[in-house]
C-alpha positions as CSV (number, residue, x, y, z in Angstrom):
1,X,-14.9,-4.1,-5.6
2,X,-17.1,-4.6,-8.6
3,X,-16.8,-2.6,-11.7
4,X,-19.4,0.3,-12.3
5,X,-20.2,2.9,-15.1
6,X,-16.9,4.8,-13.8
7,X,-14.7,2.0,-15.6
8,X,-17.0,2.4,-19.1
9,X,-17.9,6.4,-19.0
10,X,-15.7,9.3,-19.1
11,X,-15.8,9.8,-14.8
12,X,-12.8,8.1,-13.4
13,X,-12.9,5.2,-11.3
14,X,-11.6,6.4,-8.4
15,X,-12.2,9.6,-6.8
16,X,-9.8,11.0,-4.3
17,X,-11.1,14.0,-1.6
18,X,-9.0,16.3,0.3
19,X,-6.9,19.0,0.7
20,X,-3.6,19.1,-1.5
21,X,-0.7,21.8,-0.2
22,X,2.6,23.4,-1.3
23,X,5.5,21.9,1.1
24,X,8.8,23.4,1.2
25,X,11.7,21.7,2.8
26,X,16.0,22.7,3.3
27,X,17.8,21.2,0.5
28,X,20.4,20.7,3.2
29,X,20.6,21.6,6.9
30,X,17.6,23.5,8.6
31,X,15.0,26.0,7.6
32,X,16.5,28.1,10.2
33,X,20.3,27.6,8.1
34,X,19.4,26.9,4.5
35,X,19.8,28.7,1.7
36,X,17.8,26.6,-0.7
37,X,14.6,24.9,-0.5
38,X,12.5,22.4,-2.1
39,X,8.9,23.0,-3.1
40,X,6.6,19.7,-4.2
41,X,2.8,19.2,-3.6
42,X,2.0,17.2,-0.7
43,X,-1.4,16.1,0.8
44,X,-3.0,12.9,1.7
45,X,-5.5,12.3,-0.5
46,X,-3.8,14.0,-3.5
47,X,-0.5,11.8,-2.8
48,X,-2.4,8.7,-3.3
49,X,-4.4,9.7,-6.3
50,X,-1.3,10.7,-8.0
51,X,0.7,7.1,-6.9
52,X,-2.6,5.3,-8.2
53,X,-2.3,7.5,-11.2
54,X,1.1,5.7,-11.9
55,X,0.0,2.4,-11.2
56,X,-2.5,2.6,-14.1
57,X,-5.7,3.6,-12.5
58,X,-8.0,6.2,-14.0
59,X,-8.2,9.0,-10.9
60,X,-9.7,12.1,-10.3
61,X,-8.7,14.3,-7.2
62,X,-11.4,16.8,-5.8
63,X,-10.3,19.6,-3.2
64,X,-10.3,23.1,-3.3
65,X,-7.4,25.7,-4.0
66,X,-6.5,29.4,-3.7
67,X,-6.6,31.6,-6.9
68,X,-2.7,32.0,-6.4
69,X,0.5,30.4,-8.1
70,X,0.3,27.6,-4.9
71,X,-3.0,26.1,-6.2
72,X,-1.5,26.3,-9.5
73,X,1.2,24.7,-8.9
74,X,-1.2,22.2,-7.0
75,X,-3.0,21.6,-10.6
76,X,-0.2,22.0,-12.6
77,X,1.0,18.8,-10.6
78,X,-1.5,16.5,-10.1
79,X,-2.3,16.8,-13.9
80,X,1.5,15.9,-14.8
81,X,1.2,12.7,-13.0
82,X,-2.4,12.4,-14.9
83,X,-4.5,12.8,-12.2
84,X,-8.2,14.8,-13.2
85,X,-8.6,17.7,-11.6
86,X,-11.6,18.8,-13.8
87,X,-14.3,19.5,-10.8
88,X,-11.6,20.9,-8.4
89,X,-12.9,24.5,-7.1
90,X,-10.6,27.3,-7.5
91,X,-11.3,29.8,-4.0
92,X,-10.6,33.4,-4.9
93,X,-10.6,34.1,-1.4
94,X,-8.6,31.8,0.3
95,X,-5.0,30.8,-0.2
96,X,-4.0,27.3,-0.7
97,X,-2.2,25.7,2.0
98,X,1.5,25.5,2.4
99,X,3.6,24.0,4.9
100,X,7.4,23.9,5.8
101,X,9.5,20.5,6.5
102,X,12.2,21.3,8.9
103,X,14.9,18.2,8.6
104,X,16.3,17.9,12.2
105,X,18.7,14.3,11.7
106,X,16.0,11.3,11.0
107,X,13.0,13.3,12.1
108,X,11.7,16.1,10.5
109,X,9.1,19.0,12.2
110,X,6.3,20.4,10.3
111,X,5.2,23.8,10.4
112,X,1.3,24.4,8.7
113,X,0.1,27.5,7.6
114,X,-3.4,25.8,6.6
115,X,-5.9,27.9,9.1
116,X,-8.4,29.6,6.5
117,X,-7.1,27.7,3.1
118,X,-9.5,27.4,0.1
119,X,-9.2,23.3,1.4
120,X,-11.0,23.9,4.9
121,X,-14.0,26.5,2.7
122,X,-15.1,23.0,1.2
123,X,-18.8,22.6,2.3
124,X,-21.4,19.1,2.3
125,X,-23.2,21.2,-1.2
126,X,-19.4,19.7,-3.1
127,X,-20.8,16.1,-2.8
128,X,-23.2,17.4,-5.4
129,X,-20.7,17.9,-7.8
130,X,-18.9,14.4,-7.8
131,X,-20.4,12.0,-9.5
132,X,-20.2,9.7,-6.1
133,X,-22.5,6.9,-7.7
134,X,-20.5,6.1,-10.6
135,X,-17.0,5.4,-8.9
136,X,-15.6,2.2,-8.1
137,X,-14.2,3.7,-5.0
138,X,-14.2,6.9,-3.2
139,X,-10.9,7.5,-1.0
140,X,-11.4,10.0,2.2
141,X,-9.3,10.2,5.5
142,X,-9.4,11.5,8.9
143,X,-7.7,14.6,7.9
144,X,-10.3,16.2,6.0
145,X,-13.0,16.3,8.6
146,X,-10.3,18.0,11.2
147,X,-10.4,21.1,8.6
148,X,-13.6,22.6,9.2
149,X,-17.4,22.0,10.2
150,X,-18.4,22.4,6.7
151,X,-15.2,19.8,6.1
152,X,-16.5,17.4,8.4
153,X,-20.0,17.3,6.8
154,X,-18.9,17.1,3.3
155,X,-17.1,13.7,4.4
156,X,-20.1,12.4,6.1
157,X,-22.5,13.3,3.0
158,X,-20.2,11.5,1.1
159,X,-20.2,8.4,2.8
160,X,-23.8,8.8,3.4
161,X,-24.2,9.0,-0.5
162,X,-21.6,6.9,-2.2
163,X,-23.7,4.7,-3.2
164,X,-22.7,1.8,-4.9
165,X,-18.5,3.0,-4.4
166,X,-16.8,1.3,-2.1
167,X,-15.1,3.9,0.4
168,X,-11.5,3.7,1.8
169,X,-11.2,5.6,4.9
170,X,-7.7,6.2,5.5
171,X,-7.4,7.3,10.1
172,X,-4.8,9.4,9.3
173,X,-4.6,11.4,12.8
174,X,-3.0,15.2,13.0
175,X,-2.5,16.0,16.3
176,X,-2.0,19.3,15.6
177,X,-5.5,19.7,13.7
178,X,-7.7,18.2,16.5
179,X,-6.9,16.4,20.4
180,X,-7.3,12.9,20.4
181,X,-10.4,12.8,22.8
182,X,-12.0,14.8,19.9
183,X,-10.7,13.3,17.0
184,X,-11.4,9.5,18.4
185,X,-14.6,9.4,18.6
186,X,-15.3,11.4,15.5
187,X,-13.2,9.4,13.3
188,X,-14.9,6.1,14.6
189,X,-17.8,7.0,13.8
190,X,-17.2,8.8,10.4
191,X,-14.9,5.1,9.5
192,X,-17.5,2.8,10.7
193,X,-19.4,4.1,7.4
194,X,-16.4,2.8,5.2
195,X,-16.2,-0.8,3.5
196,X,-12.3,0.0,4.2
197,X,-10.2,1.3,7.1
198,X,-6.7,1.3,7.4
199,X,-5.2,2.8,9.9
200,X,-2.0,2.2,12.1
201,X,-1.6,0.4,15.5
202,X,-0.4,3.7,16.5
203,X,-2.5,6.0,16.6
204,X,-5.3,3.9,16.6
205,X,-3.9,3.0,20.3
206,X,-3.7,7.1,20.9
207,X,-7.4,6.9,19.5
208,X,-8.5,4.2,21.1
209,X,-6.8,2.7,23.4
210,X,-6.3,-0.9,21.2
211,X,-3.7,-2.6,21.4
212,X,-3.5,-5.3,18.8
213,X,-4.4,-5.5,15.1
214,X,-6.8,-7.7,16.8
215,X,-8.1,-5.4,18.8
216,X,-9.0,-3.2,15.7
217,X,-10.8,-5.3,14.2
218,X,-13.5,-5.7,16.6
219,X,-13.7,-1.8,17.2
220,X,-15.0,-2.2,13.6
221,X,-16.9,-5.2,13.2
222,X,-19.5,-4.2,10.6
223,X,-16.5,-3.2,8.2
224,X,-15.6,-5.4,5.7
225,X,-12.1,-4.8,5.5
226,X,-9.6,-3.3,8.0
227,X,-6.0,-2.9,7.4
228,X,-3.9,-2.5,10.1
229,X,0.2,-0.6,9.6
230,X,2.1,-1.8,12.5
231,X,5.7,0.4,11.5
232,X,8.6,-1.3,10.0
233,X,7.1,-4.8,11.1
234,X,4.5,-4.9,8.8
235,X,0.4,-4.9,7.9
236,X,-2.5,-6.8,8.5
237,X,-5.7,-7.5,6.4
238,X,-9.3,-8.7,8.3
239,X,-11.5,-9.5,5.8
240,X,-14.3,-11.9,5.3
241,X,-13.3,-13.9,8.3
242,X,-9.4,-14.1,7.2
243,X,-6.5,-12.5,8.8
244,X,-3.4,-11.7,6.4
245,X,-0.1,-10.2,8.0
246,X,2.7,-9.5,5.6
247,X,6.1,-8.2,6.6
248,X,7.6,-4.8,5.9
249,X,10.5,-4.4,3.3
250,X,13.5,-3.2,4.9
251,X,14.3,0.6,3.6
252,X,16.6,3.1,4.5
253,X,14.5,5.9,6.0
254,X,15.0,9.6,4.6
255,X,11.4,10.8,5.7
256,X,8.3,9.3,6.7
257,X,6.2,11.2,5.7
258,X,4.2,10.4,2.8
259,X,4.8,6.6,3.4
260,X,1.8,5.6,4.6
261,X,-0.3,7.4,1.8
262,X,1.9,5.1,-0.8
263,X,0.9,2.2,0.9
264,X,-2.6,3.0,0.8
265,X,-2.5,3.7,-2.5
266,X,-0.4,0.8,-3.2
267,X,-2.9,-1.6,-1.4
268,X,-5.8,0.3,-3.1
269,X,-4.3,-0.5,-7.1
270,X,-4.2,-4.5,-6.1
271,X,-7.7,-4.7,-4.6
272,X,-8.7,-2.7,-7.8
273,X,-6.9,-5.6,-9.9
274,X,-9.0,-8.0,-7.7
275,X,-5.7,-9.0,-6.4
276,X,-5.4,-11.0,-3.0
277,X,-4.2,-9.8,-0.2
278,X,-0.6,-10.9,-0.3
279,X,-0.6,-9.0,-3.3
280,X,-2.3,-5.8,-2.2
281,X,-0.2,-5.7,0.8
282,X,3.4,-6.4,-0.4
283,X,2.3,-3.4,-3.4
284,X,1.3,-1.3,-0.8
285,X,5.0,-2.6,1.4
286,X,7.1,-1.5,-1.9
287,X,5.5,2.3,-2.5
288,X,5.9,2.8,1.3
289,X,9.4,1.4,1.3
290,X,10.0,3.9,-2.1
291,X,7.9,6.7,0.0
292,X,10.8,6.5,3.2
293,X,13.5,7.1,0.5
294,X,12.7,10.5,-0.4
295,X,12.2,13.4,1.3
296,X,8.6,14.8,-0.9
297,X,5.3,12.9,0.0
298,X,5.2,11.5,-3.2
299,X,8.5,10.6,-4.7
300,X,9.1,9.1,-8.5
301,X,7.8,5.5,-8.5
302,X,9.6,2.4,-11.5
303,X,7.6,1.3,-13.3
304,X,4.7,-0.7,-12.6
305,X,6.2,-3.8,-14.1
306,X,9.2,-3.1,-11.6
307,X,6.6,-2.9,-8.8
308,X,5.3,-6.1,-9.2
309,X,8.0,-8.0,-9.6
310,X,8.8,-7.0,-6.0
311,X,5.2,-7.8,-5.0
312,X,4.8,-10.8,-6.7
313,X,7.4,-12.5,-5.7
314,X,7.1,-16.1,-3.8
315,X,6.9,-15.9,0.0
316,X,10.0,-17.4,0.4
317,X,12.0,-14.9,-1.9
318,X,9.8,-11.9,-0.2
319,X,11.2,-12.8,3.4
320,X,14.0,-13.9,2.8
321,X,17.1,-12.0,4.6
322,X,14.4,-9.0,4.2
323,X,13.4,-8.3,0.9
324,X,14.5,-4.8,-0.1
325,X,14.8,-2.0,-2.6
326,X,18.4,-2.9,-2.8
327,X,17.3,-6.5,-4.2
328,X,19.9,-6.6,-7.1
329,X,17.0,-8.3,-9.5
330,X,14.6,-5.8,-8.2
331,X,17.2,-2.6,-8.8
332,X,17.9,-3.8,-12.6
333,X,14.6,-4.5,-13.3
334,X,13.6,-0.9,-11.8
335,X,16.7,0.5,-13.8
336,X,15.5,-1.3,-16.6
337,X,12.4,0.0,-16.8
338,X,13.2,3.4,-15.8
339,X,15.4,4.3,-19.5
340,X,12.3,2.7,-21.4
């Protein structure tokens, strides 16, 4: 990605579009048996603006909230963890969307209460209020089109429009927002507009049928750069001809979800250092492995020094006996930086 305007003007570099919710989840036990819950923002695109945020990248997050103490909350957030929030549209009709986490063991249930939010009002007139052609890259995934019609054309004006930005499309498949046969062929063809997809092997087999990381890649051959999540195994990069797996991190899992917006947001900061994709895909491995710790979508992050060490490291230490969060250099230098 080159540099644009964005990186010299006052629009930030990177602009993130979506809808950002209210979660609440048990402290302990079940929604059905818990006294005490825990509220935190949570959202795809707003949980990867706020992680790049950390990671020293000038971000702006566009959505649309209710006029109500949720959207506030929303705002009050995102700004805290210095994302912009300057152009998001406050609905005075709609509510902002919340949803509940219900812990059940390892796996956790989701109940949305999204139908009707201020997010699914947004409309393809928004992209006029972006400043699309001065970013260095636009983020979108398959969420946001699942929303609404007027949802669905706002992301395809913005890819039609983005000009110069690069745009990462993120697959991102809700089952419970759209059917597969539906959402398939929809998301192709909105991703095949991208210059980067990442998806996982997954649900891009419940998409499409692949199989393979291989098998991706030649669903989308006219992207430049596909990343494929296969799990706790690991991702792969196509680009430019070259294919780049890099083992997962080992973490002790507390809740998935969330992790796969940390690594997209991880992977996104090392591209925008021009980093290789080693790099980009180890950062993206370490907010993941940090995501799976913590029961919000976007838990408290060391420092950025701290999460590079862990990326940088040489193959050799990365691999060996499973690189992890528990690394004892890794946990002083995160401690470390964590009482600066």
């Amino acid at each position: 990605m080159t540099a644009t305007t964005a990186e010299h003007a006052g629009v930030p570099e990177v602009l993130c579009v979506g809808e950002a919710m209210v979660a609440f989840a048990p402290v302990v036990g079940s929604l059905r048996t818990s006294d005490e819950t825990r509220m935190f923002v949570a959202g795809a695109e707003s949980n990867v603006a706020g992680a790049l945020a950390h990671l020293g990248r000038r971000v702006e997050w566009f959505g649309r909230v209710g006029d109500d103490p949720f959207g506030a909350r929303v705002l009050d957030s995102l700004r805290a963890r210095g994302v912009d929030t300057a152009r998001v549209v406050i609905d005075e009709t709609r509510p902002t969307g919340i949803y509940f986490k219900d812990r059940m063991g390892a796996a956790s249930t989701m109940y949305y209460y999204r139908a009707g939010s201020a997010a699914s009002g947004m409309e393809p007139s928004d992209a006029s209020l972006l400043a699309l052609g001065e970013r260095r890259l636009i983020h979108l995934t398959g969420i946001t089109p699942a929303l609404s019609p007027g949802c669905d054309a706002l992301v395809e004006r913005i890819l039609a429009q983005s000009g110069d930005a690069h745009v990462s499309f993120d697959v991102n498949f809700r089952a419970k927002l759209w059917p597969a046969d539906v959402a398939g062929p929809r998301i192709r063809d909105l991703a095949r507009l991208a210059n980067i997809v990442i998806t996982g092997r997954d649900e891009a087999h419940t998409l499409w049928g692949t199989e393979t990381p291989q098998d991706v890649r030649e669903l989308f051959p006219d992207v430049a750069t596909i990343v494929v999540k296969d799990s706790d195994i690991g991702a792969t990069e196509f680009r430019g001809g070259r294919e780049v797996f890099v083992p997962a991190l080992h973490a002790e899992v507390v809740e998935p979800i969330g992790a796969g917006d940390a690594f997209a947001a991880g992977y996104l900061a090392g591209r925008l250092e021009g980093r290789d994709a080693e790099f980009s895909l180890r950062l993206g491995h370490v907010l993941a492995a940090h995501a799976l710790s913590d029961i919000s979508d976007s838990p408290a992050l060391p420092s950025v020094a701290a999460l590079h060490e862990l990326a940088g490291r040489s193959d050799e230490a990365w691999c060996r006996s499973g690189a992890s969060l528990t690394d004892n250099a890794y946990a002083a230098t995160s401690s470390e930086s964590g009482r600066r």
